[in-house]
C-alpha positions in Angstrom: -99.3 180.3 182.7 -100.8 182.1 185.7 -97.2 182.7 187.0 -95.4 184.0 184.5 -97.2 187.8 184.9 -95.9 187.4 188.4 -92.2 186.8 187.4 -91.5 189.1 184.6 -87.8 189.4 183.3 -86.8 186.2 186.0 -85.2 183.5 184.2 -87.5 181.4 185.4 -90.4 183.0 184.2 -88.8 183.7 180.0 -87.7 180.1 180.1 -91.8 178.6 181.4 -93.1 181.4 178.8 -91.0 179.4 175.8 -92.4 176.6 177.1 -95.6 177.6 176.9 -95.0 179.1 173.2 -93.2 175.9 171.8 -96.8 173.9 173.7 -99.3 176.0 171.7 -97.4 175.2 168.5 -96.9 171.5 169.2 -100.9 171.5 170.3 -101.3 173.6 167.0 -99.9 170.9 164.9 -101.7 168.2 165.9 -105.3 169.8 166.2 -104.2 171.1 162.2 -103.8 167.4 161.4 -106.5 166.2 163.2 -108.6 169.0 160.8 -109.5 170.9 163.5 -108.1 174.0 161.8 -109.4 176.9 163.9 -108.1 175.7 167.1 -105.0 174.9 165.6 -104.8 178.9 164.2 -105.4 179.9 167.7 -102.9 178.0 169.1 -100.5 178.9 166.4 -101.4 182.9 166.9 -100.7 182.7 170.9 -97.5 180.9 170.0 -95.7 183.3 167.8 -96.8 186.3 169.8 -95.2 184.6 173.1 -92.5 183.7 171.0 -91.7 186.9 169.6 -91.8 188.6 173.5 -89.3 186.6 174.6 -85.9 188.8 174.9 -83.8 185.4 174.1 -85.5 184.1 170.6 -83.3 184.0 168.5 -82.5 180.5 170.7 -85.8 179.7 169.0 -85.7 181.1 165.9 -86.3 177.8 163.9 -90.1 177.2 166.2 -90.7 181.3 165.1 -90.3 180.2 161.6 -91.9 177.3 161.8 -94.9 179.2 163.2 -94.8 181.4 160.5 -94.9 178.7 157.9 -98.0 177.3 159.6 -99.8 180.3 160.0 -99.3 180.9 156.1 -99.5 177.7 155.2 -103.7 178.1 156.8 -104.4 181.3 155.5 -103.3 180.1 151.6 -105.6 177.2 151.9 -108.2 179.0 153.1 -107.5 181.0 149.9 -106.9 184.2 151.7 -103.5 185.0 150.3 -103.0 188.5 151.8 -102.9 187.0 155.3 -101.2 184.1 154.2 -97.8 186.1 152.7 -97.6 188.1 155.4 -96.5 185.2 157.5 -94.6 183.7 154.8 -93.0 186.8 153.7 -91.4 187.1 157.1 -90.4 183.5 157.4 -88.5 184.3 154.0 -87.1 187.2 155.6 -86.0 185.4 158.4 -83.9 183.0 156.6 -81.8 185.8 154.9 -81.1 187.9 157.9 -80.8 184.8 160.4 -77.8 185.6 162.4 -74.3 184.1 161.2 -74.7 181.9 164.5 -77.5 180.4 163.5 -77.0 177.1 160.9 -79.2 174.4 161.8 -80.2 172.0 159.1 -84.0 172.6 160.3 -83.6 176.1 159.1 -82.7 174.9 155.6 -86.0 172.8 155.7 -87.8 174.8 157.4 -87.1 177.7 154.6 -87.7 174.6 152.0 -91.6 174.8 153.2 -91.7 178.6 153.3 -90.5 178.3 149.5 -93.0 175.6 148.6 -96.2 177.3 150.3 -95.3 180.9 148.4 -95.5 178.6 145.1 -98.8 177.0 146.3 -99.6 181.1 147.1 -98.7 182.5 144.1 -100.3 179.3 141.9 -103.2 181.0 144.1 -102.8 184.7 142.9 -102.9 183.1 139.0 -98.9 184.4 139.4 -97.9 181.1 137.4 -94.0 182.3 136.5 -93.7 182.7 140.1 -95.0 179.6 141.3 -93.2 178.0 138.9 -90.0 179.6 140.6 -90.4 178.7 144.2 -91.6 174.8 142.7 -87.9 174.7 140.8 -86.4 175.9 144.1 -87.9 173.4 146.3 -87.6 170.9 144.2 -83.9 171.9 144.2 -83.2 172.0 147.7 -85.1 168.6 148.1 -82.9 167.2 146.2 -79.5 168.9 147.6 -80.6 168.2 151.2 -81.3 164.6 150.5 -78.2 163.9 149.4 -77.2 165.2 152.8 -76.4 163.4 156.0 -79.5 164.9 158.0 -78.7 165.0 161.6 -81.4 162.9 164.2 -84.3 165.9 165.7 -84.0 166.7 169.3 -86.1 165.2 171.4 -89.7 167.5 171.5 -89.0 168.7 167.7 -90.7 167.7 164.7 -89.2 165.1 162.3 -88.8 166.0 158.9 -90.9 163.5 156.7 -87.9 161.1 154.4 -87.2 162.0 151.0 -90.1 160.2 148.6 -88.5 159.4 145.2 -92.1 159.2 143.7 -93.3 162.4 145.1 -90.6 164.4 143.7 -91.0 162.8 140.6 -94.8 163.9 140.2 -93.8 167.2 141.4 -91.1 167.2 138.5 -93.4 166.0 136.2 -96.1 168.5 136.9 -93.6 171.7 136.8 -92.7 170.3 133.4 -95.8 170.6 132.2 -95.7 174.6 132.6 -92.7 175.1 130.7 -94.1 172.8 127.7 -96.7 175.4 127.8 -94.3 178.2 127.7 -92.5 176.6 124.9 -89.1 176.1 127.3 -88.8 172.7 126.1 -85.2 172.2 127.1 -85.9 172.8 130.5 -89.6 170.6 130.6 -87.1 167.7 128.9 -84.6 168.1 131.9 -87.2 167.8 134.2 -89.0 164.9 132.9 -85.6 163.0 132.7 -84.4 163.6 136.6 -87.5 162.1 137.8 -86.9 159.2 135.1 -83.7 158.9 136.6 -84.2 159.6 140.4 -87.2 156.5 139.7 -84.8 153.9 138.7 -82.2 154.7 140.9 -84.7 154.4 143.7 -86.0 151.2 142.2 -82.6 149.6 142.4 -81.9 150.7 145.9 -85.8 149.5 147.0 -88.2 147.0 147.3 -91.1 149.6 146.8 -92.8 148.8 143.4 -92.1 152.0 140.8 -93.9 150.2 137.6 -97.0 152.6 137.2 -94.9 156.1 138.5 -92.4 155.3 135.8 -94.9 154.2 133.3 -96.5 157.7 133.7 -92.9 159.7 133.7 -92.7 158.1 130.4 -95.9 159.3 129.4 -95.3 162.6 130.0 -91.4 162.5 127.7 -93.5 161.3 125.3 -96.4 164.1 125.6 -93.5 166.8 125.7 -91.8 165.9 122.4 -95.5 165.5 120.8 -95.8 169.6 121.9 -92.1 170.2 120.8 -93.4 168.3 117.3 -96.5 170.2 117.2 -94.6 173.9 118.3 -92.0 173.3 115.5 -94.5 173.1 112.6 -96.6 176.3 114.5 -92.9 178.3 114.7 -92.0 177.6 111.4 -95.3 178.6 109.9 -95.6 181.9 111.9 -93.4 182.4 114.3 -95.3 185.3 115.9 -98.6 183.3 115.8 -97.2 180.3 117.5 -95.1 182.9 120.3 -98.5 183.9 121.0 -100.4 180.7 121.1 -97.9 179.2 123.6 -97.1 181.7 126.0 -97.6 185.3 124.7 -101.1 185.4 125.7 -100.8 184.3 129.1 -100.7 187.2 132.3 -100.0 186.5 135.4 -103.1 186.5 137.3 -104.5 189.5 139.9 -105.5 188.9 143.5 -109.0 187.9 144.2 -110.6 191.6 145.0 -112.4 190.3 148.2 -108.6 189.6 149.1 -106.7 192.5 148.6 -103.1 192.3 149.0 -101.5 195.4 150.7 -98.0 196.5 149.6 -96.6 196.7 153.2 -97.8 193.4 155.2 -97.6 194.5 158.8 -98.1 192.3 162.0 -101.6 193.4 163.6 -104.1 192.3 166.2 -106.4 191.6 163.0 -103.9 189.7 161.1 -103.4 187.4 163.7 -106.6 185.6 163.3 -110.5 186.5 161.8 -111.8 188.9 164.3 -115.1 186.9 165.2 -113.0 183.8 166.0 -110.1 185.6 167.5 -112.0 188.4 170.0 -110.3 188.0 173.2 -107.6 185.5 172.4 -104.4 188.3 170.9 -105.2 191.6 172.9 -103.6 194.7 171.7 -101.3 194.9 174.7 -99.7 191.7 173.8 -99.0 192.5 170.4 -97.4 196.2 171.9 -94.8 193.7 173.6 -93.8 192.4 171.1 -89.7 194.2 170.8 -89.0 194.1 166.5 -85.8 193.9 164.9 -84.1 193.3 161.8 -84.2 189.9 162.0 -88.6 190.2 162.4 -89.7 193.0 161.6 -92.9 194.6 162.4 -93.3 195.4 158.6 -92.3 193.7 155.2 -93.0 194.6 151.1 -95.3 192.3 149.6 -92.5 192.6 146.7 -89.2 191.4 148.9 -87.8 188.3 148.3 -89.2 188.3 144.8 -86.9 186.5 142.3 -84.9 188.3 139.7 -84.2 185.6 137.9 -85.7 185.2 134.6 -87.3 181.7 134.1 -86.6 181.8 130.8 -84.5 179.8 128.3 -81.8 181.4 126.4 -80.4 179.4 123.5 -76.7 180.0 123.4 -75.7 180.5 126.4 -72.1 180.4 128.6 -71.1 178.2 130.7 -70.5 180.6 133.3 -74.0 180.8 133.8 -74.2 177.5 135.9 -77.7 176.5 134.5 -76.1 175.3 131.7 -77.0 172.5 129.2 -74.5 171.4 126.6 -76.2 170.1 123.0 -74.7 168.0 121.3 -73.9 170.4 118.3 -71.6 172.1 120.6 -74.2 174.7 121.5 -75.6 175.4 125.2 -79.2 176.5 126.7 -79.1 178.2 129.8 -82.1 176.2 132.0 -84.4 177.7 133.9 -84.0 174.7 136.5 -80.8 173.1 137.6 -80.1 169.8 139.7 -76.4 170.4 140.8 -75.9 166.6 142.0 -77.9 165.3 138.9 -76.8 167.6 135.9 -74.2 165.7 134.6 -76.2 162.5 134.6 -79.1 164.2 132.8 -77.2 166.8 130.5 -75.7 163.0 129.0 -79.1 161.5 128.7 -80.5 164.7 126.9 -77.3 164.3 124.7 -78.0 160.6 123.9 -81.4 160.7 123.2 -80.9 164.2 120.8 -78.4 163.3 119.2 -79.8 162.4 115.8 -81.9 165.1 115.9 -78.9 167.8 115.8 -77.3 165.3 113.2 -80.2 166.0 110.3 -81.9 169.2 111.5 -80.6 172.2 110.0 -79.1 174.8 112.2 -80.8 178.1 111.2 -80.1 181.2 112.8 -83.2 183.0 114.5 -84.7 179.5 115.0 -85.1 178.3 118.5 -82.8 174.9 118.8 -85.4 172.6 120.1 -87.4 173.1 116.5 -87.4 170.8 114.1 -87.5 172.8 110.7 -87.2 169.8 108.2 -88.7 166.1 107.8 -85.5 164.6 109.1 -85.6 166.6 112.1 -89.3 166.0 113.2 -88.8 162.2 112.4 -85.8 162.3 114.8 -88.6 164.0 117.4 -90.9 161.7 116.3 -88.6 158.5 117.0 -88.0 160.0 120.9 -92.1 160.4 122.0 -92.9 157.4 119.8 -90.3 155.4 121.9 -91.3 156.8 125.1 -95.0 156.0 124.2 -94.3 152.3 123.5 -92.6 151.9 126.8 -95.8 153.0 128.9 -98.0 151.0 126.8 -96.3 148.1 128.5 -98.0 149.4 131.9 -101.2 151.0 130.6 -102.7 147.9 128.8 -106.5 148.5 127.8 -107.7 145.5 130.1 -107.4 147.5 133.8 -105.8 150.5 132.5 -108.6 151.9 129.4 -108.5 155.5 130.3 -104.6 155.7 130.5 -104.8 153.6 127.4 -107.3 155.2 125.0 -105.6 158.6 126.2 -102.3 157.6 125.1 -103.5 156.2 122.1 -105.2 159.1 120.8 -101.4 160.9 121.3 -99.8 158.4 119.4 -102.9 159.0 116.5 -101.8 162.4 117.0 -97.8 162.3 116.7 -98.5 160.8 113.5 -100.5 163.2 112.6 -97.9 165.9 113.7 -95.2 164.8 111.8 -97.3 164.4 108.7 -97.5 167.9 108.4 -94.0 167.5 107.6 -94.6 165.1 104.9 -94.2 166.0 101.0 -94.4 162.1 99.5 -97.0 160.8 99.3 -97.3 157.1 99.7 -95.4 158.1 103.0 -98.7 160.5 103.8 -101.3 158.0 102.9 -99.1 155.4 105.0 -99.1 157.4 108.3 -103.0 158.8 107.7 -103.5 154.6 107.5 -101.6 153.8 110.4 -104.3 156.0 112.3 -106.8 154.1 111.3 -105.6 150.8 111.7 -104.9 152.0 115.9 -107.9 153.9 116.6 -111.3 151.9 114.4 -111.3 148.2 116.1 -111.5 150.6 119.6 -115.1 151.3 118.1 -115.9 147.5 118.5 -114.1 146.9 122.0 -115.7 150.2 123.7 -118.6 150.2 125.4 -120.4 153.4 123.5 -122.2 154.3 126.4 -119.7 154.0 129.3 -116.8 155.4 127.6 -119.1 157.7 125.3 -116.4 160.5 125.0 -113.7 158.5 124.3 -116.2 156.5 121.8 -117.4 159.6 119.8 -114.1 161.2 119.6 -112.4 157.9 118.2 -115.1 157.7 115.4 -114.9 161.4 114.6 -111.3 160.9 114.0 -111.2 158.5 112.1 -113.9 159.9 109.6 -111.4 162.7 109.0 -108.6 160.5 108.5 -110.6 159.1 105.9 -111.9 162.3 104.7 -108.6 163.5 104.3 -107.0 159.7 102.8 -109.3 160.9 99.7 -108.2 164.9 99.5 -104.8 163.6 99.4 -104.8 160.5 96.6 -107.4 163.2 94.3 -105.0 166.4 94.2 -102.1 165.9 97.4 -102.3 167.8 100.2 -102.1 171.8 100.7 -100.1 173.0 103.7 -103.1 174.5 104.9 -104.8 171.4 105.6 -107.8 172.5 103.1 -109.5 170.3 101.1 -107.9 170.1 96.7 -111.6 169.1 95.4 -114.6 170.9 94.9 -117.7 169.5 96.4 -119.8 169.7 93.1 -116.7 167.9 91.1 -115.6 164.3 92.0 -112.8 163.3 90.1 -111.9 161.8 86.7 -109.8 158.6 87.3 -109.1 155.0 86.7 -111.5 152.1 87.6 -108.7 150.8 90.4 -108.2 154.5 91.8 -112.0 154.9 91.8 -112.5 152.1 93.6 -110.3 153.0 96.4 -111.7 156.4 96.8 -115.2 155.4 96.8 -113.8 153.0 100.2 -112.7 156.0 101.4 -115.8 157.8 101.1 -118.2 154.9 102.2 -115.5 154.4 105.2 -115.8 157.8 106.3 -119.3 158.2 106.3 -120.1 154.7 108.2 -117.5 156.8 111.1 -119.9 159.9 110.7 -122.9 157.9 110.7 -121.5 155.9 113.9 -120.6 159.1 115.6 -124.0 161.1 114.9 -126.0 157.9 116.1 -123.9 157.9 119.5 -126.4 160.8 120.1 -130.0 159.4 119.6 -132.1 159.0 121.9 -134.0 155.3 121.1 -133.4 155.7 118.0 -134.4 159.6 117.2 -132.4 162.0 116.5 -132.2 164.8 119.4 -134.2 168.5 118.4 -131.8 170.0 120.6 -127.7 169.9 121.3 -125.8 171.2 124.4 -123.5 173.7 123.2 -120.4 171.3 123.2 -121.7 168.8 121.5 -123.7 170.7 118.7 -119.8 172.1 116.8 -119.1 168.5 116.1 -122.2 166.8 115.3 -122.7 169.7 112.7 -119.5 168.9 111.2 -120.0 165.5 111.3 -123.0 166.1 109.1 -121.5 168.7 106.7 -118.7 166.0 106.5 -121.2 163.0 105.5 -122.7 165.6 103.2 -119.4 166.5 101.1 -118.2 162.7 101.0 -121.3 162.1 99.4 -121.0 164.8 97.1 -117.7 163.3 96.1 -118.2 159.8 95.7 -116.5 158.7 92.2 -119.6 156.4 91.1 -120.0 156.2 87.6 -123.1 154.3 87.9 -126.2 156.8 87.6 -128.5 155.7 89.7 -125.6 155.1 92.7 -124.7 159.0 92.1 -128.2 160.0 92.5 -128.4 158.0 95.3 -125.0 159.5 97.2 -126.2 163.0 96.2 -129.7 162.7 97.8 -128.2 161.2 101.3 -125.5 164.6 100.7 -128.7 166.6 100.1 -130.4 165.2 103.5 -127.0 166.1 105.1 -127.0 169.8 104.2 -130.8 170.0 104.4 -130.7 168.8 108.4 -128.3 171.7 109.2 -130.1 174.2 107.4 -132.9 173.2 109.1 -131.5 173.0 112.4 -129.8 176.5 111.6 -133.0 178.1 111.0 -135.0 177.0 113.9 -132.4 178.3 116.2 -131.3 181.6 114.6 -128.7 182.6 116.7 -126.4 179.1 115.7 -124.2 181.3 113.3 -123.4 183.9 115.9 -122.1 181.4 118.5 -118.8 181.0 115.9 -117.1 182.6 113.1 -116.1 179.0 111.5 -119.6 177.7 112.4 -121.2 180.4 110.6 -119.1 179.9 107.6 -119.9 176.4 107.5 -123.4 177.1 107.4 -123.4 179.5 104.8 -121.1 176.7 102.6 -123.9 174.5 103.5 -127.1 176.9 101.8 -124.7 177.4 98.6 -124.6 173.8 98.5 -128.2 173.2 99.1 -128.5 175.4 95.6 -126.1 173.7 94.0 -126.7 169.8 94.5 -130.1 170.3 92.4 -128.7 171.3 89.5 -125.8 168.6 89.7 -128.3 166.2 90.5 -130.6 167.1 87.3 -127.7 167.5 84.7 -126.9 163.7 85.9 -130.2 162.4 85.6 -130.6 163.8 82.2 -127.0 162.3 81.3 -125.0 165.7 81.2 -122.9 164.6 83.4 
């Protein structure tokens, strides 16, 4: 190092200066993964600034963009994203306007980790559509490179970590889940079903277990078709409310303001490092040496190398688009991902599996093709996460597995109750609201109310309004609203066999209120106070005991004076509660008119009450 001043321009001297660049990067690397992460950004700053003196680098242009990438890659974690693109912007740029000499296969992965940090940097920025670009990419080029012969490093150069089936998968997976919420569901299916694919190929080819990562892939293709299930009946209602519930409300994020992001990124002494850790390391003279070109330049747009590609789905599309899926009702969706050596594989497995839904869901023009806008077609939907569901449970048994299990349980409780929005018979209705029942009440024996209290309260809570709703629906059917047919005053006029059933219902339901509300006492009292997330549903749970009550079909006297007085103590506890903290109704709009269903009922009940204790009624 002390030589090389002494030998500018000699051979000698450019070849001990690279030497001395690619050992600050190499010491760099290892002090970063020894978490000693300010060293290693020193050592990675006096690398790239020896690099990018030297007048032969382009005979190291894949260390210089390697540098950049780890220079980026520490300024992103550290959450500063205005230092951290201007590193990665130029590695970017470097990988376009590499000389046609240049073709190494370590620039190809070294441009696969520039990709993949500018989605972990945009992810960062709240930029979402973006980072969900740069993840398809490098999921993309993963893939296309693995299926490569990759050539053996050099000796001295970093070794590029193997292709891990599993990790891809995840990463597949988790990319999924954005376009579910964007409503691409096409493109969230084709994901989910490359990882399922790329998992049992690798378990064929290895001896490395895959049980639990394909277990959870299966999850997730069951999760996604519960969304497309639940989107379907949201579109068809109102298709501009459900657009704007699933992705017309959400903006790509702004940069943190104590990070500002300039438009021009330029190469500075105070870019190079955090000036109280960096005084004295990069001078301004050796930053002045450094000769730009096209290839690095001294200055790059915050904007370039932006994609503009939309990452949306377009129903009907060519297949001279390339991302192209063929449906089996000889339709096509252009994708906003594509797997070139997979496609075929999974465009036949999306065919399979779909093809009864395209057989009995009606085609309708302005409807998005992954809707289901009849019965037939949301039982088809229902029949694909249902048998994607049953094939995890296999892995995610309650004994060792009671998070995973409860969790998928409560989505199975809820495809049913999904497609019975679809659901105009009947018997059918009351036979899926059952089936819901039957899953999720003997949990409330096997849990432990206290260590999975959550999990406990929530399972009781549902399946009080299961039964809540089992007795709407035998009274009067059910609206498509959801609301209630009978009036709270009014229990019906019926037979002795069809009173009897209702008056389970109602006894049922309020034992899973009753067992709910007590989850919250404290030995044995009722709290005074509720934390704001728990005080919306333990007021409904009491408004819910209190209009059961109300409605219980008893034609014994005495036994309907009874019911009304527990409905009376019901309504009486929330008015109570309502009027020693007066600001309850302004915390929510529903809340408030709850509470103001609850005095009207508090005026009502007496009279009920007297006209039935006098025989009126």
């Amino acid at each position: 190092r002390e030589m090389l001043p002494q030998a500018t321009g000699d051979a000698a001297a450019v070849k001990g200066q690279a030497s001395l660049a690619s050992l600050y990067r190499f010491v760099g690397i290892n002090m970063y993964y020894c978490e000693e992460v300010p060293d290693a950004e020193r050592h990675f700053c006096k690398s790239i600034v020896m690099y990018l003196q030297l007048p032969n680098r382009s005979e190291h242009f894949t260390a210089i963009q390697d540098t950049f990438n780890q220079l980026g890659m520490v300024w992103c974690n550290r959450r500063t994203f205005g230092k951290g693109f201007g590193f990665l912007r130029r590695a970017q740029h470097m990988y376009f306007t590499r000389p046609d000499s240049i073709s190494e296969t370590a620039v190809e992965s070294n441009y696969t980790l520039t990709i993949f940090y500018l989605a972990q940097a945009y992810g960062g920025l709240g930029n979402a559509k973006l980072s969900a670009f740069f993840c398809a990419e490098t999921l993309s080029r993963q893939l296309r490179f693995h299926s490569c012969a990759q050539p053996t490093a050099l000796t001295g150069e970093a070794q590029d970590a193997p292709f891990d089936p599993k990790d891809w998968a995840r990463n597949c997976v988790a990319l999924s889940d954005y376009f579910i919420g964007e409503g691409t569901f096409w493109t969230a299916e084709y994901l989910l079903h490359a990882a399922r694919l790329k998992l049992n190929e690798a378990a064929k080819e290895g001896t490395e277990d895959y049980v639990e990562i394909l277990a959870q892939c299966r999850r997730s293709l069951g999760s996604m078709y519960l969304a497309r299930l639940k989107y379907s009946k949201e579109f068809l209602d109102d298709p501009e409310t459900a657009h704007m519930r699933w992705c017309g409300q959400k903006k790509d994020g702004t940069p943190d303001p104590d990070d500002p992001i300039d438009k021009e990124l330029k190469l500075t002494v105070q870019s190079l490092g955090r000036e109280d850790d960096l005084v004295g390391e990069i001078t301004q003279e050796e930053v002045d040496a450094i000769v730009w070109d096209d290839v690095v330049p001294k200055l790059v747009e915050f904007s370039q190398g932006t994609p503009e590609q939309d990452m949306a789905e377009e129903d009907e599309a060519t297949t001279e688009s390339g991302r192209c899926l063929a449906l089996p009702n000889k339709s096509s969706v252009r994708l906003a991902v594509y797997f070139e050596s997979m496609h075929s594989d999974i465009s036949a497995v999306i065919s399979k599996i779909n093809r009864e839904f395209f057989e009995v869901n009606k085609v309708q023009r302005g409807l998005p093709m992954c809707v289901a806008n009849n019965f037939e077609g949301a039982r088809a939907v229902f029949k694909m996460a249902n048998h994607y569901f049953m094939f995890a449970f296999e892995t995610y048994v309650l004994d060792g597995w009671v998070t995973d299990h409860l969790n998928i349980l409560l989505e199975v409780s809820g495809l049913y109750k999904a497609l019975s929005a679809y659901e105009q018979v009947v018997p059918r209705l009351c036979a899926m609201l059952k089936r819901r029942t039957i899953m999720l009440a003997p949990l409330l024996d096997q849990l432990n109310p206290t260590v999975y209290a959550a999990y406990w309260r929530g399972i009781a809570f549902e399946c009080a309004e299961v039964e809540q709703e089992l007795y709407d629906v035998k009274v009067g059917g059910k609206r498509r609203d959801g609301s209630s047919t009978t009036s709270d005053d009014n229990p019906p006029s019926c037979s002795p066999v069809m009173r009897t059933k209702l008056a389970g219902h109602v006894e049922r339901g309020c034992l899973f209120y009753e067992r709910f509300m007590k989850s919250f006492d404290k030995d044995g009292v009722t709290p005074v106070d509720f934390d704001s997330d728990s005080l919306k549903p333990y007021v409904h749970a009491r408004l819910g005991c209190g209009r059961l009550f109300a409605k219980h079909p008893s034609s014994d006297r005495d036994e309907r004076l009874g019911f009304l007085k527990k409905a009376m103590a019901h309504y009486g506890w929330v008015h109570q509660y309502h009027v020693s903290h007066p600001g309850l109704a302004d915390q929510d709009p529903a809340l408030a008119m709850e509470l103001e269903l609850c005095r009207e009922m508090l005026e009502l009940l007496p009279t009920r009450m007297d006209r039935i204790a006098h025989g009126k009624s």
